[in-house]
VEXPA-146255 format. One record per residue (C-alpha): x, y, z. Coordinates in steps of 0.2 Angstrom, whole numbers, plus 5000, padded with zeros to 4 digits. Example, Ala and Ser with C-alpha at 12.3 -4.5 7.8 and 13.67 -1.06 7.14 Angstrom:
<pts>
506249785039506849955036
</pts>
This chain:
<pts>
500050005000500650164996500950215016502050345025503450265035503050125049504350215059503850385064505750425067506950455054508950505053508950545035510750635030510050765023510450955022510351085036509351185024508451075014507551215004509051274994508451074986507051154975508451254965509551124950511151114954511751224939510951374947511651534955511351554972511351754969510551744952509051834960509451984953508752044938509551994920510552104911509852244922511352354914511052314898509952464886508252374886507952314870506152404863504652334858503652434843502452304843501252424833500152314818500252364802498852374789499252244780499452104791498552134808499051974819501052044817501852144830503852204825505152084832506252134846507952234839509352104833510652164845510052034857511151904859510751744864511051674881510451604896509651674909510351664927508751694938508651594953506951504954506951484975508251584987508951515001508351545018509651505033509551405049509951575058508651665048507251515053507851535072507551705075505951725068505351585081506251705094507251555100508951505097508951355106507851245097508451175078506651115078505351175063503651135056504351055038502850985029501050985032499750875024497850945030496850835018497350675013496550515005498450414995499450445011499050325025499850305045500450175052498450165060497850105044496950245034497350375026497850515037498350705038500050745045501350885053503150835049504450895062506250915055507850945065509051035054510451045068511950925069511250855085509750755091508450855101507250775112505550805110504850755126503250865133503350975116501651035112500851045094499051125094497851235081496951325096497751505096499251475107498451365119499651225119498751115132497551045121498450875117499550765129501550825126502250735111503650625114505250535108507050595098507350685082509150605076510150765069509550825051508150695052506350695053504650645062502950605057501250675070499750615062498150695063496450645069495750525080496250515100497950565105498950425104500750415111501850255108503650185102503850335096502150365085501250505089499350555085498750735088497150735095496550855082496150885064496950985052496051135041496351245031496651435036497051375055498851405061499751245069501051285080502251195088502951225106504251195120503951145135504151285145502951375133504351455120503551455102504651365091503851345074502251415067501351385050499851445042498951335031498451405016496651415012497151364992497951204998497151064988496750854992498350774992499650924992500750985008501251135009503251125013504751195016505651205002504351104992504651074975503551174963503351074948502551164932502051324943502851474940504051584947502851684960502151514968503751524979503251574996504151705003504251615019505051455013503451375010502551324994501251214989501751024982501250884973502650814977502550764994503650685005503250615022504750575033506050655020506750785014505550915003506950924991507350824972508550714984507150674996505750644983506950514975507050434994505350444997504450354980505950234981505350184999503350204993503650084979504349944988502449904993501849924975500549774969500449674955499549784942500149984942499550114932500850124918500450284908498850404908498350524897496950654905496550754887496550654874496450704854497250574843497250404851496050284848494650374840492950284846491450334834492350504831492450524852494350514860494150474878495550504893496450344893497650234906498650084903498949984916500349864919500649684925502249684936502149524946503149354938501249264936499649314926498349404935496649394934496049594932494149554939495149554956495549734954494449874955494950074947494250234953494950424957494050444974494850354990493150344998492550234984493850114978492749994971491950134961492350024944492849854942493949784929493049634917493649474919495149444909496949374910498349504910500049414907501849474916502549614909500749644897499749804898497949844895496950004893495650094899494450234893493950354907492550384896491350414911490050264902490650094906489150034892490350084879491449924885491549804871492649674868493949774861494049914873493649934891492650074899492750154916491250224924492150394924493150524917494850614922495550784922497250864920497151004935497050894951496450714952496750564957497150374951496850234964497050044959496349934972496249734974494649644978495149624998495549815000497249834999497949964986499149904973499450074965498950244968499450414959498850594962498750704943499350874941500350974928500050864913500950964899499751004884499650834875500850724886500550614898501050554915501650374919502950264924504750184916505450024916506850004932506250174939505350234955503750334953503150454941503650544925502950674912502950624893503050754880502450614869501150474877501550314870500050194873500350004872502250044868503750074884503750214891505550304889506150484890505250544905505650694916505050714933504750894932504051014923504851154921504151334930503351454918504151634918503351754925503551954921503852074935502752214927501052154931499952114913498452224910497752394903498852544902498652724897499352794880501052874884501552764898503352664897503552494905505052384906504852224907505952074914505651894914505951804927506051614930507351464927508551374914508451474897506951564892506251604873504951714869503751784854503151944851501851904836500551804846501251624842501851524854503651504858504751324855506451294856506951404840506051574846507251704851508151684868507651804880509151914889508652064895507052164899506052224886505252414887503652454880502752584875501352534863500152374864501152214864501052034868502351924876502251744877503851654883504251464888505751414899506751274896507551194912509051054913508050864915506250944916504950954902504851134893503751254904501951294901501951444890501751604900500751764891500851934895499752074888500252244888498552364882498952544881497152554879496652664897494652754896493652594889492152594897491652384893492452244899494052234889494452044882496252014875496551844863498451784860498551694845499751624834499351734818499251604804498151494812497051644812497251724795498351604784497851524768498551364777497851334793496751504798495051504803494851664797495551654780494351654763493351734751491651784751491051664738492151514742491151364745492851274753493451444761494551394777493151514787491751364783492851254791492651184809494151224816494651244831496551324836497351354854497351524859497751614876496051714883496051854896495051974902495152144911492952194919492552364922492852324939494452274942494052084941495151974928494951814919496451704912496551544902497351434889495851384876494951344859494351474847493351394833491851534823490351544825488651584813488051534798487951684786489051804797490551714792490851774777490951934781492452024787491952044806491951864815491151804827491951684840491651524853492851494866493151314869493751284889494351104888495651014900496550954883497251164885497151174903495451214911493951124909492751264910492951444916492451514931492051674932490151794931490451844915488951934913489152044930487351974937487651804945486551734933488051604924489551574932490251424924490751414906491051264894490851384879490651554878490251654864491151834858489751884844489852034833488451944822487652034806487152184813488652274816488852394802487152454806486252464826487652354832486052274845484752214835484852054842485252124862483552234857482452084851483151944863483052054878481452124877480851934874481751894890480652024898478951924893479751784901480551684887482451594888483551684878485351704879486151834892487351954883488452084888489652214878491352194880492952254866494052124859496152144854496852014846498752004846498652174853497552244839495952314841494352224833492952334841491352294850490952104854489752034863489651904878488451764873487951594880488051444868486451364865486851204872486651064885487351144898486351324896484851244896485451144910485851294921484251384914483151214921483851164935484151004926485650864921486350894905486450724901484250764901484250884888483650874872484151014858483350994841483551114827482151194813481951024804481850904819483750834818484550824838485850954841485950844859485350684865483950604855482850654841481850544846480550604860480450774846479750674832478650564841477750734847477950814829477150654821475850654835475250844833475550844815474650694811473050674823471850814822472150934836470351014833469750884845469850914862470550754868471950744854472550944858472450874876473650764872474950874865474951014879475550854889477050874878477051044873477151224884476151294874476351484880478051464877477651424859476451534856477751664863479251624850477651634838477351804842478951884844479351794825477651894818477952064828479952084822479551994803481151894806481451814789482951714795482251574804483751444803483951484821482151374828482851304842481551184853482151094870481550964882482250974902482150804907480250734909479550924906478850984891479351054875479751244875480551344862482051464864482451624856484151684847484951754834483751884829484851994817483651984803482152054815481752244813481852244795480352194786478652254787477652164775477351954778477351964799476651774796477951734784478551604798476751504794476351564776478251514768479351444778478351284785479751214795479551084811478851234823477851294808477051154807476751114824476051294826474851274810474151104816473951194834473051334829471651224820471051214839470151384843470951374862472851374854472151504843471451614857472951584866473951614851473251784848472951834868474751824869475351914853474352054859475352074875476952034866476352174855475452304866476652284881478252214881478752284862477652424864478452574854478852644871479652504878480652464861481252654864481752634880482752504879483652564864484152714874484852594886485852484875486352644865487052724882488052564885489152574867488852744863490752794869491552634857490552674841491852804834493152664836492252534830491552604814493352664813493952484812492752414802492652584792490652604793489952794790489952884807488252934803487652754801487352694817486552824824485352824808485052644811484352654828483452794822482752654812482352514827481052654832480352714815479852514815479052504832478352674827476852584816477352404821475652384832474552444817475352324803475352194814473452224818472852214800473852074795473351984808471651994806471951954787472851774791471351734803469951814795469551904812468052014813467952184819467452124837468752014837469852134834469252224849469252064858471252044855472052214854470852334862
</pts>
């Protein structure tokens, strides 16, 4: 089993100081100091030209290349960690605390939180009636601990439970938590060591001294000696040498089958009905076949037998692979299923046998964009794979990932006329780009600061001796001060933007094969700087979106957050109200309407929302790109399983999505065309068949989408969206409304030409007089009230106020007439103006309605 020590004591030669471990070798122990600090900062003149907008000018050719001597952890000395107890007479401190454990057990049998002591003087020191407690100094809470610490060795107090004192072993009477300080003291009541656990301190990490920080980045190291680690190491020391210690030490008790290699994101092996799932290979080490039904796989402790292998004989030395799909139905023959999924930011892998006892274990963090993490033949523990290797030997492993750099002048928005310079600070040699694409071994070297004084984008990677490359680090510099939206900032390679080879962007209007109809997706880094102060940051997926508005110069965008870049979904209240917090998707829409109102959609969809109907949320923000500026954009949900899920209350796996001909754009079509062939083929005049259908139908919310349809004259009605929630009945969302606004003549053009699956549901329906009552009885409120000419009015002032600053800019950039927008929302009203009146008489000619009826309906 993957446990701490059996003895509680241990007299490891280690060093006095055994945080100076976290820095290779190779390092200078003064390299601290900035590079090059001398030298004439190089500048940056990262200003886009016309012609190509994603490239920003290169740094000046005088820099030579060379490495960089900064030191990623200083030393901290004995003398140094004795006064700040305010005692000189103890070499005693608090070295490593685990305060939430469920892969490192005690000597008691379970897995067990912990508070390693270390001596780091040349002699023993006694223990005896030394107090730990969590309880604000008062350091009678527990019995006194007791036993030896050997010079420059270490013991184990393990948490929970009664106190416990024996041969040694000691049990604290209490638990650990986050935020609480543990403190250790002397006997006579002398403070000796203190340490705050940090409230950010997952499952499964310590928080050590001199704890190695593997793929963080330069500003993880705690100034206090302390950091954060995945890379524990219970009764030894928190540097490279102790970890080696350690996993030797914890592998001696590994089990017959291991987990081999694991890949968390996974884009290219073993396609599965166009799906790729996260994948683990697991490895037979024993001298004798094994049976894998005696093994069970899951990433929780507290459920080990969460999935059980199918019967099947694994050979020694033979490996077999799993899909973490999440769906253990999908098992077949061929390929084995587990009954759920992995991610690449924190988990964990247990592999248990069928009496308990754990034949492997392995806690995930860090996997480097497309590698893997797993083991090698005639090594201890665990290495990261720039390359995974499935069903092949794993070779070529480094233990660490390198830190990413981080700059010293702090990324964000800047006023024009401002001067930064900028230094890089992190470990081993580190290459940069100034274009937006990201950086590899034969970008420029980085050697001394950069200053700069108009919009720029750095990205930089550092390469580090024995350790994978570093996650790519980007810095945005916006001289763009007095916005007055949200500001979002995308980092892109510029030819998979705009090239004829591989850009989304890239293509001519009439281009039936143009790059811009494609669904592609590239890698891109996203931030975000709110109105408030509040920021955003992540690695992701931009792909386009729309139908017709691709074509035109002004995209719009989906950003994809997917552990396969980093983060699995975003979290942060992108639209300011609370209302959706957590994002798979989330759209940056300029849509077709922006050489003219810019919010025709915003209008429509808004004032629908008002009458109660789902519609997207939205919010203006301005977009960069590569330190460009592409004008005013729009914060969008995507119209999928997990908006309607938030919107319901519901499971995404319950929702249904179909589009205007009935096809499923999630889960089944199945449950839609049983209602559409229902209503569509029984005569819904009769009371009991149209009793039927509203069983299966909302029909307000039909008759709403109806409405709003008639009253805008939307003519593009590609966007008919219907949804189910789980057991609940059929409703109808609204979106994508840029075509509204426009046309007077043919409000019913929805039912007269179109004749789409919610057409025809509606024109079956409205054979029954109470659909058609409650048909017209809605389109009159829809009419009268919530897109009355005065409420149309008033919330085009609002939206107008909300852009009114950015329009000079934007029709700058997309060079559209001053003059037009404010003529076009001039427009929006004119419409409404004599909207009620046209849709009165049309009405009443599509229905035949008399001149009581009319009365009846609109007054």
């Amino acid at each position: 089993t993957p446990a701490l020590p059996s003895a509680a004591l241990s007299g490891q030669d280690e060093s006095s100081a055994p945080y100076s471990e976290t820095a290779p070798d190779s390092e200078s122990s003064d390299a601290a100091e900035s590079p090059a600090q001398s030298e004439e900062a190089p500048s940056v003149d990262p200003e886009p030209s016309s012609a190509d907008p994603g490239v920003i000018s290169d740094i000046s050719e005088e820099i030579e290349e060379s490495l960089v001597p900064v030191e990623v952890s200083g030393e901290i000395s004995e003398e140094e960690t004795s006064r700040e107890t305010g005692t000189d007479a103890f070499t005693v401190r608090i070295n490593e605390i685990m305060a939430s454990s469920s892969l490192y057990f005690s000597p008691f049998g379970k897995a067990s939180d912990w508070v390693e002591l270390c001596n780091y003087g040349d002699s023993p020191v006694d223990i005896t009636g030394f107090y730990l407690t969590d309880n604000d100094g008062k350091i009678k809470k527990d019995p006194p601990l007791c036993g030896v610490i050997e010079a420059h060795g270490y013991m184990l107090i393990y948490a929970g439970g009664e106190a416990f004192r024996e041969d040694g072993v000691n049990r604290m009477g209490f638990t650990l938590s986050k935020g609480e300080t543990v403190s250790l003291f002397s006997p006579d009541g002398v403070l000796v060591s203190s340490v705050l656990i940090p409230e950010k301190l997952k499952k499964d990490t310590s928080y050590a001294y001199g704890g190695i920080v593997s793929g963080g980045s330069a500003d993880e190291f705690s100034a206090d000696g302390y950091n954060i680690t995945a890379f524990c190491t219970p009764g030894h020391g928190n540097g490279a040498e102790g970890y080696e210690d350690y996993i030797k030490e914890k592998d001696s008790s590994l089990g017959a089958l291991v987990i081999y290699e694991l890949m968390t994101v996974n884009g290219e092996f073993y396609a599965q009905n166009g799906e790729y799932y996260d994948w683990v290979e697991l490895k037979n080490v024993s001298g004798s076949a094994i049976d894998l039904s005696d093994y069970y796989l899951s990433d929780e402790a507290d459920e080990p037998f969460e999935w059980r292998f199918p019967q099947r004989m694994l050979a020694p030395g033979k490996t077999v692979l799993v899909f973490c799909s999440g769906k253990s139905s999908l098992t077949t023959s061929k390929f084995m299923h587990a009954s759920f999924k992995l991610g690449s930011d924190a988990e964990r892998l247990i592999v248990t046998r069928a009496d308990g006892t754990v034949s492997d274990s392995a806690y995930i963090s860090d996997i480097t964009y497309k590698g893997s993490y797993g083991r090698m033949d005639g090594e201890s523990g665990f290495f990261y794979f720039a390359v995974p290797s499935p069903e092949r030997s794993n070779s070529g492993g480094k233990r660490f990932v390198a830190n990413s750099p981080v700059p010293d002048t702090v990324p964000g928005i800047y006023a024009a006329g401002e001067k930064l310079t900028v230094t890089l600070v992190g470990e081993g040699m580190i290459r940069y780009t100034l274009d937006g694409s990201e950086p590899n071994e034969k970008s420029a070297v980085y050697t001394s600061p950069f200053t700069v004084e108009s919009s720029a984008v750095i990205r930089a990677v550092a390469y580090a001796e024995n350790k994978l490359p570093s996650r790519i680090m980007t810095a945005e510099y916006l001289f763009c001060a007095g916005h007055d939206l949200p500001v979002v900032s995308i980092a892109a390679d510029p030819d998979d933007l705009f090239s004829e080879e591989r850009g989304i962007c890239y293509g001519e209007y009439g281009d039936k094969l143009a790059n811009f109809r494609q669904n592609w997706e590239r890698k891109i880094h996203f931030s975000l700087y709110d109105t408030d102060g509040g920021t955003a940051f992540a690695d992701c997926g931009i792909k386009l979106t729309g139908e017709g508005s691709r074509k035109l110069p002004k995209k719009s965008f989906q950003l994809k957050f997917r552990t396969l870049y980093g983060m699995s979904e975003l979290d942060y209240d992108i639209f300011g109200d609370g209302s959706y917090t957590e994002f798979k998707t989330i759209k940056l829409r300029a849509g077709e309407d922006y050489p003219l109102a810019v919010f025709r959609d915003e209008l429509t969809t808004s004032l629908a929302a008002d009458a109660g109907m789902l519609t997207q949320k939205y919010r203006f923000c301005v977009l960069y790109i590569n330190g460009e500026y592409y004008g005013i954009y729009c914060f969008r949900n995507k119209i999928d399983e997990y908006f309607i899920a938030d919107s319901e209350d519901c499971d995404p796996d319950d929702v249904i999505i179909v589009d205007y001909n009935g096809s499923a754009q999630y889960g089944s079509k199945k449950p839609f065309r049983n209602m559409y062939s229902f209503v569509t083929g029984k005569d819904m005049s009769k009371a009991e068949n149209y009793a039927e259908a509203c069983e299966m139908i909302d029909t307000v919310s039909l008759a709403d989408w109806i409405s709003v349809q008639v009253y805008t004259g939307n003519r593009d009605l590609g966007n008919d969206r219907a949804y189910r929630a789980g057991d609940g009945k059929w409703k109808w969302l609204l979106y994508d409304t840029d075509w509204g606004f426009h046309e007077h003549s043919n409000a019913y053009y929805l039912l007269n030409t179109y004749k789409k699956s919610t057409a025809n549901i509606a024109l079956a329906l409205l054979k029954n007089s109470d659909f058609r009552d409650l048909f017209l009885k809605r389109l009159a409120v829809i009419t009268d009230v919530f897109f009355s000419y005065e409420s149309v009015c008033e919330r085009c002032d609002e939206l107008s106020a909300i852009i009114a600053s950015e329009i000079p800019a934007n029709s700058a950039r997309w060079r559209i007439a001053a003059k037009t927008w404010k003529k076009s929302v001039d427009e929006l009203k004119t419409f409404a103006a004599v909207r009620r009146d046209e849709i009165i008489k049309q009405t009443a000619k599509r229905f035949g309605l008399s001149e009581t009826e009319i009365k009846k309906y609109f007054g």
